[in-house]
Phi, psi and omega in degrees: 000339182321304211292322192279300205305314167303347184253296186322299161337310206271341177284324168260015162287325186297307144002248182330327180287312193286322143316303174315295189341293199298306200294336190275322152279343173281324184292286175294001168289327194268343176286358196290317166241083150256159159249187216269353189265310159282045176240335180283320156311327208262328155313307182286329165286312185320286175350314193248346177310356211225328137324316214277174189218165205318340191285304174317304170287344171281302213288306195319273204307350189277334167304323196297297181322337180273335203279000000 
């Protein structure tokens, strides 16, 4: 069972690294046309992307869509 609980882990870590990326890059695509209040959000996500975990980087992107 270990074995099995280890091939999860690394599949869904990889997952999660690989949104983080995609999320990091749709963020700096948007600072290039941010205006100045959204450049501060769009910082403040960069900041916590790397902590966040799948629930979190979906609520990102659904903000970058608004933005």
């Amino acid at each position: 069972m270990n074995i099995l609980k280890e091939i999860a882990k690394i599949f869904i870590t990889t997952t999660l690294t690989q949104k983080r990326e995609k999320t990091k890059i749709k963020l700096k695509e948007k600072l290039v046309t941010a205006n100045a209040s959204e450049v501060s959000k769009i910082m403040a996500y960069l900041a916590i992307i790397d902590a966040a975990d799948g629930k979190v980087i979906k609520e990102i992107n659904r903000l970058i869509d608004k933005i």
